[in-house]
PQR file of N, CA, C, O and H, with PARSE charges and radii, in Angstrom:
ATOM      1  N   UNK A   1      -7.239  -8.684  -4.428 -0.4000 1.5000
ATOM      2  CA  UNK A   1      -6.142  -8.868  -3.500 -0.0000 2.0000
ATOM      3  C   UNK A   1      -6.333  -7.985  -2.260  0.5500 1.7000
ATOM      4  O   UNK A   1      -6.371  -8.557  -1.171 -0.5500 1.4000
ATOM      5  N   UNK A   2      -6.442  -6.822  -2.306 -0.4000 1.5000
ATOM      6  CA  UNK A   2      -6.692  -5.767  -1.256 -0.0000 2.0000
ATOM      7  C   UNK A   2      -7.944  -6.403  -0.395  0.5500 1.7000
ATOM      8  O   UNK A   2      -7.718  -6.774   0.757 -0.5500 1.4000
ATOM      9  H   UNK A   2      -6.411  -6.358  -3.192  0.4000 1.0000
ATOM     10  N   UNK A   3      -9.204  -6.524  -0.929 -0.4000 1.5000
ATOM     11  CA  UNK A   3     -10.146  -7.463  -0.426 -0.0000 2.0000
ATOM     12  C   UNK A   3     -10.262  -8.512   0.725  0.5500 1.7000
ATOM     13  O   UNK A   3     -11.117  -8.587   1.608 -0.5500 1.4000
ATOM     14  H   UNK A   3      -9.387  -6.223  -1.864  0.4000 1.0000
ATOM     15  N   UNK A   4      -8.759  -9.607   0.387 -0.4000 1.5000
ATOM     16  CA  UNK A   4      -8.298 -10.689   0.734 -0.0000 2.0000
ATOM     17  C   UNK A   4      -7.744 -10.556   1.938  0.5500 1.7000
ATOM     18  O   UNK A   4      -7.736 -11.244   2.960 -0.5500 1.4000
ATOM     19  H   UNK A   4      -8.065  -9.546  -0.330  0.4000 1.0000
ATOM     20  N   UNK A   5      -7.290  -9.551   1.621 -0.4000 1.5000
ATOM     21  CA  UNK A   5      -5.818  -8.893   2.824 -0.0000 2.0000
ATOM     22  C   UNK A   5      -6.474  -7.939   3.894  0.5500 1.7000
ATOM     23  O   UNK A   5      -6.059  -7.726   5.034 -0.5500 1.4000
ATOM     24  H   UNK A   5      -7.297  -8.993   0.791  0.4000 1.0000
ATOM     25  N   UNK A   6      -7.810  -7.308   3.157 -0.4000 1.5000
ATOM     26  CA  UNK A   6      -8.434  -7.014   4.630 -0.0000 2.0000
ATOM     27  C   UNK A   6      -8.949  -7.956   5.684  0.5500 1.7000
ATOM     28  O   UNK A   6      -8.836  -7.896   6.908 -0.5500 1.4000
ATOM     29  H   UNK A   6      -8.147  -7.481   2.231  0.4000 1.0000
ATOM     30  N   UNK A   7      -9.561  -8.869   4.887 -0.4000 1.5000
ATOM     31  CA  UNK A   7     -10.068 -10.439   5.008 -0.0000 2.0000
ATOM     32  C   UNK A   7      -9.161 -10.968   6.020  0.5500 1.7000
ATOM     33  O   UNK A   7      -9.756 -11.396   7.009 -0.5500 1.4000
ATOM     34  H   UNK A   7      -9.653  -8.917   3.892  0.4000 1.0000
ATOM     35  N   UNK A   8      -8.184 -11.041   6.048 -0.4000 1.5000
ATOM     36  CA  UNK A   8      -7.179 -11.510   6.712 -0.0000 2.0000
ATOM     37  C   UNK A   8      -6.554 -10.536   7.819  0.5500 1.7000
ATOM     38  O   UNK A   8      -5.979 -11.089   8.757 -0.5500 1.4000
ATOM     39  H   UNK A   8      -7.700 -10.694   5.244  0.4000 1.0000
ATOM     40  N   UNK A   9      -6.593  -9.592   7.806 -0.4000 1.5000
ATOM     41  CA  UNK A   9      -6.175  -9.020   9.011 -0.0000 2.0000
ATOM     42  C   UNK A   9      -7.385  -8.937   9.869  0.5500 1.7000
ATOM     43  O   UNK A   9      -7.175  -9.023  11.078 -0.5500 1.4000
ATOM     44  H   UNK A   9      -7.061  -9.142   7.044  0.4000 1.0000
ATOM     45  N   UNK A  10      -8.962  -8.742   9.358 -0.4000 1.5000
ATOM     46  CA  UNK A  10      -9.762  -8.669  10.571 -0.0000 2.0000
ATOM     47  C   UNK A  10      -9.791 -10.127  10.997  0.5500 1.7000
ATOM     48  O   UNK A  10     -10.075  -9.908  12.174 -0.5500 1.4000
ATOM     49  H   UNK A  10      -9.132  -8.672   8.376  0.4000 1.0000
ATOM     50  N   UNK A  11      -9.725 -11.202  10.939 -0.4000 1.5000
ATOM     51  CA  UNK A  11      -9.533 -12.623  11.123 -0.0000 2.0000
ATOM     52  C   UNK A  11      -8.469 -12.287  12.016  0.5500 1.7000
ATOM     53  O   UNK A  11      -8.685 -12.393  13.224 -0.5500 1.4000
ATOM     54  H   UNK A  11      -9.494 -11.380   9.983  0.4000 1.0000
ATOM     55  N   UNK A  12      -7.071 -11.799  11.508 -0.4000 1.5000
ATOM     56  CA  UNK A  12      -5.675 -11.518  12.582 -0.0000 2.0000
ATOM     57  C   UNK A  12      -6.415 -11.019  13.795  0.5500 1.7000
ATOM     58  O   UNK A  12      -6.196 -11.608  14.853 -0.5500 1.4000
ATOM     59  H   UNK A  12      -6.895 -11.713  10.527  0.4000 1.0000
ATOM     60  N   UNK A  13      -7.200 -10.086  13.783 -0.4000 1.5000
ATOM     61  CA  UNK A  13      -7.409  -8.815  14.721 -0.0000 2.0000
ATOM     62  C   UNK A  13      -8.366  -9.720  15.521  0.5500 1.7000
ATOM     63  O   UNK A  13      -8.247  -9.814  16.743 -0.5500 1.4000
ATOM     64  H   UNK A  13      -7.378  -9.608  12.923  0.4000 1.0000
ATOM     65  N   UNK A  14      -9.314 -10.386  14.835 -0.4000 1.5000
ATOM     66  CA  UNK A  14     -10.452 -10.919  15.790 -0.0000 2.0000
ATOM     67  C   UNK A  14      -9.372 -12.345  17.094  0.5500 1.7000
ATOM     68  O   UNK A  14      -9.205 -12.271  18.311 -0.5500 1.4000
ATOM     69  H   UNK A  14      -9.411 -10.309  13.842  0.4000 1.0000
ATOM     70  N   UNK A  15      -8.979 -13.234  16.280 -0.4000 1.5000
ATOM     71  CA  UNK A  15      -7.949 -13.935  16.630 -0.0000 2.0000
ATOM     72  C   UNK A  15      -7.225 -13.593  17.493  0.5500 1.7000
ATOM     73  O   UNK A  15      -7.014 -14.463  18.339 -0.5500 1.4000
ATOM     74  H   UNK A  15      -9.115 -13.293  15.291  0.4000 1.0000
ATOM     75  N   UNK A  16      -6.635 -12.447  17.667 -0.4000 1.5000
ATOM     76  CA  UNK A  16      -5.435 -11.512  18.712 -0.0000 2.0000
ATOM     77  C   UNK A  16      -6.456 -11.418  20.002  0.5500 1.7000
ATOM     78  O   UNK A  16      -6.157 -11.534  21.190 -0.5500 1.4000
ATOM     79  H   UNK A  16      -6.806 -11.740  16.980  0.4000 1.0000
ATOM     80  N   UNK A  17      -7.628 -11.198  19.474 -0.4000 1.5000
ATOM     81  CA  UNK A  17      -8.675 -10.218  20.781 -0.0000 2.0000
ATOM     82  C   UNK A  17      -9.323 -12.141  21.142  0.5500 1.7000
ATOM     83  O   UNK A  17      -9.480 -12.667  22.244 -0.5500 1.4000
ATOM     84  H   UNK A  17      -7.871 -11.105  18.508  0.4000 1.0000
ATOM     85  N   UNK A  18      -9.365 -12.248  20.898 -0.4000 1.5000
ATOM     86  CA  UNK A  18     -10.338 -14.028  21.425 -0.0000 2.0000
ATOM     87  C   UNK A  18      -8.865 -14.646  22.290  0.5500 1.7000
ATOM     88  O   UNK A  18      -9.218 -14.909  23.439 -0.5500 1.4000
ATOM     89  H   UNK A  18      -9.238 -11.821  20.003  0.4000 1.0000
ATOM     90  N   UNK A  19      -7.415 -14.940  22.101 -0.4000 1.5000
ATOM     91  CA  UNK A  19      -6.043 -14.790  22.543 -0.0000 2.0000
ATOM     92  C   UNK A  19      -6.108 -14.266  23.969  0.5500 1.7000
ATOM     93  O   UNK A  19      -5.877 -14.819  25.044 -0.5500 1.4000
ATOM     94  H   UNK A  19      -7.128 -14.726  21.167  0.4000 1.0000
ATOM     95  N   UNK A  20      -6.612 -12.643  23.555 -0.4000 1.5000
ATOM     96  CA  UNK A  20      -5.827 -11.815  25.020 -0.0000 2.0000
ATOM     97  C   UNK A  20      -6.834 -11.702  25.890  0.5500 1.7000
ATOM     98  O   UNK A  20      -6.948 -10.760  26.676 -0.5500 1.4000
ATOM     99  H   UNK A  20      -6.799 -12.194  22.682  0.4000 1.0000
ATOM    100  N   UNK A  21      -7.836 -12.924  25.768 -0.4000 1.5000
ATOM    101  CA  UNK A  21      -9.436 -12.515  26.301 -0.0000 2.0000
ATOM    102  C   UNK A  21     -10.201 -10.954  26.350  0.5500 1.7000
ATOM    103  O   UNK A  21     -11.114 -10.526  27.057 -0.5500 1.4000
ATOM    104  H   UNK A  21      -7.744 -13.689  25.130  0.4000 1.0000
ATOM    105  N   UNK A  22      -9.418 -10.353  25.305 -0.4000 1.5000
ATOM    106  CA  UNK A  22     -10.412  -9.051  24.877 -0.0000 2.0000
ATOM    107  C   UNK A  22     -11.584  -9.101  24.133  0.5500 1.7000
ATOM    108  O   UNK A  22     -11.529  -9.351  22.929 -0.5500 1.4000
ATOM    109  H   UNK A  22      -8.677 -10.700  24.730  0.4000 1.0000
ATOM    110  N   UNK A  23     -12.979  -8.828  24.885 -0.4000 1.5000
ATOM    111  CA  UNK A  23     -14.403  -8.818  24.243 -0.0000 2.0000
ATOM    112  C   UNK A  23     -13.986  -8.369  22.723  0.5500 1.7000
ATOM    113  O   UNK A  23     -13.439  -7.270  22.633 -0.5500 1.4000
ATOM    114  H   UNK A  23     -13.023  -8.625  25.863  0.4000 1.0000
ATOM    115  N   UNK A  24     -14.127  -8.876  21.912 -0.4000 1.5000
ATOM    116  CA  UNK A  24     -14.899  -8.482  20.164 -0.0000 2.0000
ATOM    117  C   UNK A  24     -15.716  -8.567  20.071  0.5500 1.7000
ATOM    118  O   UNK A  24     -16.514  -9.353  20.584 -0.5500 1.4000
ATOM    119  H   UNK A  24     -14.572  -9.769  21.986  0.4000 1.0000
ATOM    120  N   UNK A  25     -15.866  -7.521  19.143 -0.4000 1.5000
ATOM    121  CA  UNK A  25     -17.090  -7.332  18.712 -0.0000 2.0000
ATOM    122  C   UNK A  25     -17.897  -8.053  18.398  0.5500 1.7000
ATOM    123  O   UNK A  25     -17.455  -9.135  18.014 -0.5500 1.4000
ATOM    124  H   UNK A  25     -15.218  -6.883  18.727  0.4000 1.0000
ATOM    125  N   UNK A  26     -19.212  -7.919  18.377 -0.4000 1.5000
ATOM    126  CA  UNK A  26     -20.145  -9.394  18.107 -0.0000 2.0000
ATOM    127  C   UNK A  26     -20.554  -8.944  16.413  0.5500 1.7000
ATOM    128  O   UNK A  26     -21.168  -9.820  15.803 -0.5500 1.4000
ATOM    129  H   UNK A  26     -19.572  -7.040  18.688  0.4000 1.0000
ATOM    130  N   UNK A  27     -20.339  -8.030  15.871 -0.4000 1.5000
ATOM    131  CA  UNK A  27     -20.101  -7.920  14.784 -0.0000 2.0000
ATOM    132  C   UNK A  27     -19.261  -8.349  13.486  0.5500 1.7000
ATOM    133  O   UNK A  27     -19.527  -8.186  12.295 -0.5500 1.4000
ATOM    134  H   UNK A  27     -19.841  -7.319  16.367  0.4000 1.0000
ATOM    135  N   UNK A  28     -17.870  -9.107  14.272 -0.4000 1.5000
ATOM    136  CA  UNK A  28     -16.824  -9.310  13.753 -0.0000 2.0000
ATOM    137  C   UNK A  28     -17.144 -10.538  12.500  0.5500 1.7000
ATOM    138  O   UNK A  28     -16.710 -10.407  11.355 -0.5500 1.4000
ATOM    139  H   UNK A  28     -17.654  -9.239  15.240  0.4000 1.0000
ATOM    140  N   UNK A  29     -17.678 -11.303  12.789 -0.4000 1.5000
ATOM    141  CA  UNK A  29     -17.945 -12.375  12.399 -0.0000 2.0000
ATOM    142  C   UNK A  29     -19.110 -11.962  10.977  0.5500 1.7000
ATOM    143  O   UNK A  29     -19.208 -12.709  10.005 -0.5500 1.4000
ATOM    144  H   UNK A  29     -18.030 -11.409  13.718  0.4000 1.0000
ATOM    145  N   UNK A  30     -19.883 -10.696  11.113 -0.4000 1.5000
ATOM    146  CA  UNK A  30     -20.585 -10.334   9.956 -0.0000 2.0000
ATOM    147  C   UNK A  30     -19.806  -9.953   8.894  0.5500 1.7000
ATOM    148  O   UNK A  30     -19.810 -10.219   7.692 -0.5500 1.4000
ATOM    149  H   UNK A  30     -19.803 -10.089  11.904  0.4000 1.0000
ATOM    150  N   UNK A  31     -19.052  -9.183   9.705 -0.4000 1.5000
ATOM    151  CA  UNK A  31     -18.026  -8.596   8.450 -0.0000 2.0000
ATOM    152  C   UNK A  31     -16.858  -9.460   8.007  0.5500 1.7000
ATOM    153  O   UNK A  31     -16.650  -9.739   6.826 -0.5500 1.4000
ATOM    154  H   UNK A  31     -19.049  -8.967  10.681  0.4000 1.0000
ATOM    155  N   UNK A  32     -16.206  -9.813   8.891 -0.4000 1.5000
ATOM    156  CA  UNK A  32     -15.803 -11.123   8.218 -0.0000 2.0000
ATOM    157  C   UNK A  32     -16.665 -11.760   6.698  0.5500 1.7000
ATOM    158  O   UNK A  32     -16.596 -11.489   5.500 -0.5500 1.4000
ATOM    159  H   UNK A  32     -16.374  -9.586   9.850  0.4000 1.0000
ATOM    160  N   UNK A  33     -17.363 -12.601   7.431 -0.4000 1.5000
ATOM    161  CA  UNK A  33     -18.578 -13.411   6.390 -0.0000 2.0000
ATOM    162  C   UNK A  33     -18.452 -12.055   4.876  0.5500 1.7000
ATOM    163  O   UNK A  33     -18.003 -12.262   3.749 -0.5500 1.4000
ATOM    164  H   UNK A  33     -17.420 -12.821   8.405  0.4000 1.0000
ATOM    165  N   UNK A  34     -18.995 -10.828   5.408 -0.4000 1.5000
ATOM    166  CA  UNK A  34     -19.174 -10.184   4.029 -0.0000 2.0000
ATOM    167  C   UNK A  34     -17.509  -9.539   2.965  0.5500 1.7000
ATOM    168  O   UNK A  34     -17.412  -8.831   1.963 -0.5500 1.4000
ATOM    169  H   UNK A  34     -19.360 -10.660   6.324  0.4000 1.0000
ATOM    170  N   UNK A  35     -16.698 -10.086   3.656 -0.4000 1.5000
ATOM    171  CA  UNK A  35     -15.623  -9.677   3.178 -0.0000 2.0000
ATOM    172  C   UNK A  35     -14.768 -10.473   2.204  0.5500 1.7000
ATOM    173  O   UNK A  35     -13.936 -10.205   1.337 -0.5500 1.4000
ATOM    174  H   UNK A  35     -16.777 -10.661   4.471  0.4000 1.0000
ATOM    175  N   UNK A  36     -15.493 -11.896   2.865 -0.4000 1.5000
ATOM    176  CA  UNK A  36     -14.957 -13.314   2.093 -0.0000 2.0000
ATOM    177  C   UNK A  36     -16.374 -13.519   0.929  0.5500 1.7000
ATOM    178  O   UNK A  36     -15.974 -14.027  -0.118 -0.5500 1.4000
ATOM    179  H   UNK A  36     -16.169 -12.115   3.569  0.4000 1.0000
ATOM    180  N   UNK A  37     -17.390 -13.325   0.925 -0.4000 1.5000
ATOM    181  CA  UNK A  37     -18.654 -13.051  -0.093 -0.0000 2.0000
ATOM    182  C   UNK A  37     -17.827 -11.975  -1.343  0.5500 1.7000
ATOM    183  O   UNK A  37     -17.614 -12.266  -2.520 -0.5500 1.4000
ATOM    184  H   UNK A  37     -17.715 -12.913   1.776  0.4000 1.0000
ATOM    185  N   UNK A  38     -17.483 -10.720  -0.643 -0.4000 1.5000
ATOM    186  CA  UNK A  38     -16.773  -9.721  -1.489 -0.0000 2.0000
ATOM    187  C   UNK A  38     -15.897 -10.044  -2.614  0.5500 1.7000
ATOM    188  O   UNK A  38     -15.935  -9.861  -3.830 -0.5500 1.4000
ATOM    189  H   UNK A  38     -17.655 -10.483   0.314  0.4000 1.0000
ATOM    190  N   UNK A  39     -14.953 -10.685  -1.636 -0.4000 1.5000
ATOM    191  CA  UNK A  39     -13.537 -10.920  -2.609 -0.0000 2.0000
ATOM    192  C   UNK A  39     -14.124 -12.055  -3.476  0.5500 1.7000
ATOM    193  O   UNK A  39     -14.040 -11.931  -4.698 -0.5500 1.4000
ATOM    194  H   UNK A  39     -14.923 -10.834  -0.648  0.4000 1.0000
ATOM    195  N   UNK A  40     -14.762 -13.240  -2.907 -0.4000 1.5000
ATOM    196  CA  UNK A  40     -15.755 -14.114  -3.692 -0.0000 2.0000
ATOM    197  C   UNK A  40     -16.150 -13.192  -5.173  0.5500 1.7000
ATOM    198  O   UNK A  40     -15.837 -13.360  -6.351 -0.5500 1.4000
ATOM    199  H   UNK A  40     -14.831 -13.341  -1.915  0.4000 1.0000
ATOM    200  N   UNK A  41     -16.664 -12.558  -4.735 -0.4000 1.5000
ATOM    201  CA  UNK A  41     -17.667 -12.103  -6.002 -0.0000 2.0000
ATOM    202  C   UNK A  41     -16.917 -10.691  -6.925  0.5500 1.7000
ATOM    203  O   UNK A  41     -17.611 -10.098  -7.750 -0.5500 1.4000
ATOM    204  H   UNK A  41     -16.918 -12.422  -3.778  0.4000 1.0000
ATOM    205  N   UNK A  42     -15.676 -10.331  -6.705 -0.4000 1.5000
ATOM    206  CA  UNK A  42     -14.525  -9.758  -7.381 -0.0000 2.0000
ATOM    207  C   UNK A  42     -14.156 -10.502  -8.207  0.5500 1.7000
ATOM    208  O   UNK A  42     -14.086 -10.126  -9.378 -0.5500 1.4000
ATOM    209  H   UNK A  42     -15.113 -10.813  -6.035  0.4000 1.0000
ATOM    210  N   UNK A  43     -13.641 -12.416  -7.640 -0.4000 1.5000
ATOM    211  CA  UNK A  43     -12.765 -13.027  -8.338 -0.0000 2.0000
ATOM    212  C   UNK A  43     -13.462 -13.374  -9.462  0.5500 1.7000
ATOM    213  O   UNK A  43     -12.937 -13.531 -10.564 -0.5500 1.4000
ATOM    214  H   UNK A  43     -13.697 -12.722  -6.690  0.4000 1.0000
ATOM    215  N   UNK A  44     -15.005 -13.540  -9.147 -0.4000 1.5000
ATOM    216  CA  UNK A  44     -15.748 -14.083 -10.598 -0.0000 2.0000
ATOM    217  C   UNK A  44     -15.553 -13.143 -11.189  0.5500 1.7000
ATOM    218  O   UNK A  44     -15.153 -13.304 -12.342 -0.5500 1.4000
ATOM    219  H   UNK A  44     -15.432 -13.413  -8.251  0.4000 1.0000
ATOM    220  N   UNK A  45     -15.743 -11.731 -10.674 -0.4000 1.5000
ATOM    221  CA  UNK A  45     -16.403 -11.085 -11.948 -0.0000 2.0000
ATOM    222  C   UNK A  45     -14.771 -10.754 -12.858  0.5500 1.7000
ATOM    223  O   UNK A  45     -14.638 -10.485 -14.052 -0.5500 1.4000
ATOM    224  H   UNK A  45     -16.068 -11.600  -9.737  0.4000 1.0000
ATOM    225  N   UNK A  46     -13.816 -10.880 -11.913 -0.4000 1.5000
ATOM    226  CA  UNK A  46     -12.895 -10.548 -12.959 -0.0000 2.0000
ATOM    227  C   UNK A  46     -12.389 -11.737 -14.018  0.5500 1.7000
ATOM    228  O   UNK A  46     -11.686 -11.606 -15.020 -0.5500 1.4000
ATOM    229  H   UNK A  46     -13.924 -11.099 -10.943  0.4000 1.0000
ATOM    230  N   UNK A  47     -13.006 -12.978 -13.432 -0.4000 1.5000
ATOM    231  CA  UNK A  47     -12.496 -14.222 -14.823 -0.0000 2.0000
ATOM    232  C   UNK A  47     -13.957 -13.672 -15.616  0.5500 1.7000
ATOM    233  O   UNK A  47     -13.609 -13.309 -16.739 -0.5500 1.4000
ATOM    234  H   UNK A  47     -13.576 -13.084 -12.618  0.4000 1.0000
ATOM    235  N   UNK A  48     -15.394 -13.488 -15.452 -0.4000 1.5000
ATOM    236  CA  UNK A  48     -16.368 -12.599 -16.242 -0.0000 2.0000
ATOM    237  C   UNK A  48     -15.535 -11.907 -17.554  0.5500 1.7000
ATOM    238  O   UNK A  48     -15.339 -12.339 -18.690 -0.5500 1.4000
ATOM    239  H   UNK A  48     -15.677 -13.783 -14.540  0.4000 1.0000
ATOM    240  N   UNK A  49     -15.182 -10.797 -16.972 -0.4000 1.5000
ATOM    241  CA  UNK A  49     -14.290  -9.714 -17.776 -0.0000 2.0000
ATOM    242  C   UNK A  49     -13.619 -10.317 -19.141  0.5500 1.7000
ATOM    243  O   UNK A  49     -13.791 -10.270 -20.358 -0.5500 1.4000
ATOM    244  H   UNK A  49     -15.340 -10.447 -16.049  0.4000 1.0000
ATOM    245  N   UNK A  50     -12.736 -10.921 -18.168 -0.4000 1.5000
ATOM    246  CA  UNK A  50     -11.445 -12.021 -18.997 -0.0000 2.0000
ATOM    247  C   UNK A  50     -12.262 -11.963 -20.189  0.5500 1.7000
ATOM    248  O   UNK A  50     -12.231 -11.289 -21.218 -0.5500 1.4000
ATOM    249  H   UNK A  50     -12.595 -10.959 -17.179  0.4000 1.0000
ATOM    250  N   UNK A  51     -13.417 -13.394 -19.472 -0.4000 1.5000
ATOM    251  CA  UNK A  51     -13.921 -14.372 -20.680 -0.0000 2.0000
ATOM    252  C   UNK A  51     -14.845 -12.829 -21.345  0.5500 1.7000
ATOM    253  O   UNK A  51     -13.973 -12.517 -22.156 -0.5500 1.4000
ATOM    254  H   UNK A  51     -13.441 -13.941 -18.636  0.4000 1.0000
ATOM    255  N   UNK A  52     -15.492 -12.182 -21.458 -0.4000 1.5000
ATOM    256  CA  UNK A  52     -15.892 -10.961 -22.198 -0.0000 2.0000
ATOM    257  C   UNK A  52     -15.017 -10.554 -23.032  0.5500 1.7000
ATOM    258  O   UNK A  52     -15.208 -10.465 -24.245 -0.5500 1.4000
ATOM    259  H   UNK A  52     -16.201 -12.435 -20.799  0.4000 1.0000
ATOM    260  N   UNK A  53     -13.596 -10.169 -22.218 -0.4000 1.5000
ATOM    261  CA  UNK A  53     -12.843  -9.365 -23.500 -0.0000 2.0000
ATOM    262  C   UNK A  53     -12.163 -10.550 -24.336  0.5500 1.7000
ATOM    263  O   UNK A  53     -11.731 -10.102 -25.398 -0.5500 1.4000
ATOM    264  H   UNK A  53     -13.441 -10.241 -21.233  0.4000 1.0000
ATOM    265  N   UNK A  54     -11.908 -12.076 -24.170 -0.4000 1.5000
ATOM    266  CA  UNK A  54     -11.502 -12.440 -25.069 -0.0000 2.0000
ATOM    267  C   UNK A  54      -9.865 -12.943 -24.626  0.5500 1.7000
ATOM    268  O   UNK A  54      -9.057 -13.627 -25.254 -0.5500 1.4000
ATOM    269  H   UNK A  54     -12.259 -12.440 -23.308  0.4000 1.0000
ATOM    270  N   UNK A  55      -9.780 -12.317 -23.335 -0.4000 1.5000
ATOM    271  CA  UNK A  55      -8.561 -12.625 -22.441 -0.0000 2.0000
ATOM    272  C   UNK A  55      -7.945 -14.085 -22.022  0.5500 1.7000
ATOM    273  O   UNK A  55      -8.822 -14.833 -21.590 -0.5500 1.4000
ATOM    274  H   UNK A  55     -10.436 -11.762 -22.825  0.4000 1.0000
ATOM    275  N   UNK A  56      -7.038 -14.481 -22.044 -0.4000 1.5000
ATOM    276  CA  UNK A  56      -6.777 -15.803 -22.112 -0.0000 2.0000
ATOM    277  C   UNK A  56      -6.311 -16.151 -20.481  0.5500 1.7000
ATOM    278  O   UNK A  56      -5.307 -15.712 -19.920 -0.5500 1.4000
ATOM    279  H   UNK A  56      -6.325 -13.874 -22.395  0.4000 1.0000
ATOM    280  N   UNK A  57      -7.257 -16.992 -19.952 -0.4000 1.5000
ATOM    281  CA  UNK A  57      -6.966 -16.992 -18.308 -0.0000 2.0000
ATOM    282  C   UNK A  57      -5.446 -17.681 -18.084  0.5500 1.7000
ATOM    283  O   UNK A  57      -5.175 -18.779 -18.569 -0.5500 1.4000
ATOM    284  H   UNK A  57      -8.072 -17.349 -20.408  0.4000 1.0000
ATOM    285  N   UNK A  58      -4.550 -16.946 -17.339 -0.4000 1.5000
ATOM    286  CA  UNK A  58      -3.429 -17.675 -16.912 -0.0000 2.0000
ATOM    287  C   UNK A  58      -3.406 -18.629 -16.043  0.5500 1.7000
ATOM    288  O   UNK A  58      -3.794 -18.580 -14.876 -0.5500 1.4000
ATOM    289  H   UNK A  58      -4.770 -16.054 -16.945  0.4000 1.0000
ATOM    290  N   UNK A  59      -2.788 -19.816 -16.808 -0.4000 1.5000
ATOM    291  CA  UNK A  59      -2.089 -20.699 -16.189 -0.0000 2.0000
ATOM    292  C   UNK A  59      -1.157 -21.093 -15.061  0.5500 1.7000
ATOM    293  O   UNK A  59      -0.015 -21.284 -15.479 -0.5500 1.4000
ATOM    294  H   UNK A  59      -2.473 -19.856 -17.756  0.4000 1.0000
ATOM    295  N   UNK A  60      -1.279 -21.248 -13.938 -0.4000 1.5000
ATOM    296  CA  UNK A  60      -0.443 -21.633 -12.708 -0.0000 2.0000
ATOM    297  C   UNK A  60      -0.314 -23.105 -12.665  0.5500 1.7000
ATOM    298  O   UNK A  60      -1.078 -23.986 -13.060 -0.5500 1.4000
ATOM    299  H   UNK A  60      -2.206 -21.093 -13.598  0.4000 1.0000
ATOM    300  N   UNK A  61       0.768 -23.152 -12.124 -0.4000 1.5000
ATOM    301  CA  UNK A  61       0.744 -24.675 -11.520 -0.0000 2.0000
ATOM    302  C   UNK A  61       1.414 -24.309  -9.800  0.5500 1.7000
ATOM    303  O   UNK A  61       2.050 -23.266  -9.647 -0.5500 1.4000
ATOM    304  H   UNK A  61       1.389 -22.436 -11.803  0.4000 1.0000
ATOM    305  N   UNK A  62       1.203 -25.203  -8.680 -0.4000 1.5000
ATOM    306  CA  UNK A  62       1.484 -24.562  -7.547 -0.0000 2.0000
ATOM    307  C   UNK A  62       2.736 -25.782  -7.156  0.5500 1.7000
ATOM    308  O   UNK A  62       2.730 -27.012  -7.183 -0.5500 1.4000
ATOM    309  H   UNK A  62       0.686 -26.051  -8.804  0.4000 1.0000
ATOM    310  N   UNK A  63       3.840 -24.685  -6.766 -0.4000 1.5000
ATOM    311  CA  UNK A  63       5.461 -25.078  -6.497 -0.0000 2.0000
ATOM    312  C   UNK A  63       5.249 -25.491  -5.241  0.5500 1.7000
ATOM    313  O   UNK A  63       4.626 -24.605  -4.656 -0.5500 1.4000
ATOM    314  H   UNK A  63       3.845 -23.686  -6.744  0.4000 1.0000
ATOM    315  N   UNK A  64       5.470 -26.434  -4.520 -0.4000 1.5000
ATOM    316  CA  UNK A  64       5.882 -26.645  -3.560 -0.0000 2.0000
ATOM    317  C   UNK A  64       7.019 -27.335  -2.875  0.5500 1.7000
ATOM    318  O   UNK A  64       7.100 -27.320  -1.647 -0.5500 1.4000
ATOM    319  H   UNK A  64       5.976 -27.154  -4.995  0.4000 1.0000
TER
END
């Protein structure tokens, strides 16, 4: 989650600066990319875990 939410504010931040025609960084877009790879590779490893310890993955259904 923390991951996600950084994920999303440098996206906010890059977004705000491309908006107010303020130069960003030409970096932005790396870290971006490695932030969404990150949280990517958190979410497996924590259904990993799950299925290791024997954990029973929860069920959602989405309300709209």
């Amino acid at each position: 989650a923390v991951c996600r939410r950084a994920e999303r504010r440098v996206v906010g931040a890059n977004v705000k600066c491309q908006m107010s025609n303020v130069k960003s960084n030409p970096n932005v877009k790396d870290v971006i990319m490695y932030l969404n790879r990150l949280s990517d590779f958190l979410f497996v490893l924590a259904r990993w875990a799950n299925y290791q310890t024997g954990s029973e993955e929860i069920k959602w259904t989405a309300k709209f």
